[in-house]
C-alpha positions in Angstrom: 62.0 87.1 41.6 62.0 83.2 41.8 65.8 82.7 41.4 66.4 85.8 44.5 63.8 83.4 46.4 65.2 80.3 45.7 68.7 81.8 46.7 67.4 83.7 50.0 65.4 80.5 50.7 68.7 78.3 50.8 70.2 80.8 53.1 67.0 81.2 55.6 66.6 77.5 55.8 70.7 77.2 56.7 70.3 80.1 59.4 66.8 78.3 60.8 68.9 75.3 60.7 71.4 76.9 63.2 69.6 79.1 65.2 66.5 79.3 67.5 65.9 83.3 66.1 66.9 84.3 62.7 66.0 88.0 62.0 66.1 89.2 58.0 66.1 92.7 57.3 65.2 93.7 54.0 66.3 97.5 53.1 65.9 99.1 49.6 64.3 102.1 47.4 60.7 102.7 47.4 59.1 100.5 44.5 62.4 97.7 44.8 60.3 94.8 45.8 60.6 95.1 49.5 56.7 94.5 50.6 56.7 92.1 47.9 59.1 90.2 49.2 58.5 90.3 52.5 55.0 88.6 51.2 56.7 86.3 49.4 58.4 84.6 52.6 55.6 85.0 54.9 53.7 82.3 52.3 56.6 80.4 52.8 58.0 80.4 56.7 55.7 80.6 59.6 56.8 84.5 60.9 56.6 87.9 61.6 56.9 90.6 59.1 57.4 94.1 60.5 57.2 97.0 58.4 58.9 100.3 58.9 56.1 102.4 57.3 54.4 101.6 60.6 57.1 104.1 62.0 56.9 106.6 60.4 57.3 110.0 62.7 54.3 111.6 64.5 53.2 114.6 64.4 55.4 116.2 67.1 58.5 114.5 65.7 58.5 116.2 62.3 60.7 119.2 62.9 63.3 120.4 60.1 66.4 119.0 62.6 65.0 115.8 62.3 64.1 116.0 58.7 68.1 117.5 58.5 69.3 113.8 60.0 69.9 111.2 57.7 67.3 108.2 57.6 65.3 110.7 60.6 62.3 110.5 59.0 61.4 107.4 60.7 60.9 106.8 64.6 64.1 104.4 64.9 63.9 104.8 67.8 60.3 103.6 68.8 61.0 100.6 66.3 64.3 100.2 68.7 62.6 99.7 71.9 59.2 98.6 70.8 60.2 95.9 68.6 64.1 95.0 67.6 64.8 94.6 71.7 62.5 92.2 72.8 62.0 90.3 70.1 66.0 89.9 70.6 65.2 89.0 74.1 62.5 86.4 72.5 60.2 87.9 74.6 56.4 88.6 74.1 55.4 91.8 72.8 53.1 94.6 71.7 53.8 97.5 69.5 51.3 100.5 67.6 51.3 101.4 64.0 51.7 104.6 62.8 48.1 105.4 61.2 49.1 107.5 57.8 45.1 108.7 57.7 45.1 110.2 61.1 48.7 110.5 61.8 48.8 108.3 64.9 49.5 105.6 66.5 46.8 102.5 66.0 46.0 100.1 68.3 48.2 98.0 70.0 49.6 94.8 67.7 50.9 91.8 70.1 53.5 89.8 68.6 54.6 86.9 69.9 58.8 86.4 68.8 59.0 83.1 66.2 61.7 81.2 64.7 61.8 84.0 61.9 61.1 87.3 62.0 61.7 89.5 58.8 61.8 93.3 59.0 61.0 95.2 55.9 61.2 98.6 54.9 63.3 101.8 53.8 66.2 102.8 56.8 65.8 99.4 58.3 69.6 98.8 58.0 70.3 102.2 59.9 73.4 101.8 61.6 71.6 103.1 64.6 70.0 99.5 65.5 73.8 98.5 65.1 73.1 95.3 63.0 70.8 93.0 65.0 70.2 90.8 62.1 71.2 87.7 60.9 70.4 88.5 57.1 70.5 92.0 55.2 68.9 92.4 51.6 69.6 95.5 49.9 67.0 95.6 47.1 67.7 98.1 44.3 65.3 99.3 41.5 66.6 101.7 38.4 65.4 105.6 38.2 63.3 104.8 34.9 61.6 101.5 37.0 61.4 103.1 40.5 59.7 106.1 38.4 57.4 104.1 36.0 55.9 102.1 39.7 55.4 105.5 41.3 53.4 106.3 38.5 51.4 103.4 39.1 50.0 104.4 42.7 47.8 106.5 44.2 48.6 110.3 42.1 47.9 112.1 45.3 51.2 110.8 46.6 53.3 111.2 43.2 54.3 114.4 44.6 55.5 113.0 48.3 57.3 110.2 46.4 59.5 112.6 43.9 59.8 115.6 46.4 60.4 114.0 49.5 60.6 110.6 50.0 63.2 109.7 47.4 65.7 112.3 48.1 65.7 111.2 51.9 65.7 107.6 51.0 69.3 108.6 48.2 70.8 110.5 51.0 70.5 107.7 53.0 71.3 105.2 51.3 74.7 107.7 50.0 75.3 108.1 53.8 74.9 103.9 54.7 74.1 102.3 51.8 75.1 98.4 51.8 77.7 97.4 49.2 75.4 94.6 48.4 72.5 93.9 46.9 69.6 92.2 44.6 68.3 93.9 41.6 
């Protein structure tokens, strides 16, 4: 993890260098290193991290058409509009969290646009947002790996991961998948 750091700090600090907002997006597979990551650079720069998990669909979203489109099992949309827009525009804003315990949104988190701004999370290079960002990582983990992690959460949601969660992410990621990326 130190040498990907070392090489994505380089190119951060030459895109803060030339730009006044610099907008990373860091996509992958579930257990890749994503939130970890993300971490990682928030010790490093002063800026916003935005996850996708805090997008996930509500309640009257989940219907089997969406389920059916690829990378439609998050609110794209919502993240669209609530977030990727203004903080474009560099202006001050507030957004709400999915809540996974009571599948809705939480309370209002106001965000106010900084030099860098990372974006973390599966479907976060969806060609829907129609590349706002000035860096993409891919992050890529093996089956045995991505497997082995899972194993190492919570059990209640070992079933989610391997029944649902995973297939979505691979037909995304067949569908749009970078050509690119970090292992």
């Amino acid at each position: 993890m130190n040498k990907i750091l070392e090489m994505l700090k380089k190119q951060i600090d030459t895109l803060l260098e030339e730009n006044n907002l610099v907008i990373v997006a860091i996509d992958g597979k579930c257990t890749s290193g994503k939130t970890t990551l993300a971490s990682k650079l928030a010790e490093i720069y002063d800026c916003n991290v935005f996850h996708m998990d805090d997008f996930f669909l509500r309640p009257e979203q989940r219907t089997p058409e969406r389920f059916a489109e690829v990378g439609g099992n998050v609110d794209y949309e919502r993240f669209q509009e609530e977030v990727l827009l203004p903080l474009k525009a560099r202006k001050s804003f507030s957004y709400r969290p999915f809540d996974c315990s009571t599948f809705t949104l939480a309370a209002p988190v106001a965000v106010t646009p900084k030099k860098l701004n990372i974006v973390e999370g599966t479907y976060c290079h969806h060609p829907y947002f129609d590349n706002p960002y000035d860096l993409k990582i891919l992050l890529t983990v093996d089956e045995e790996t991505q497997r082995r992690r899972i194993l190492e959460r919570l059990a209640f949601l070992h079933k989610r991961f391997f029944e649902d969660w995973i297939p979505m992410e691979n037909r995304y990621f067949d569908a749009f998948g970078d050509t690119e990326s970090i292992s």
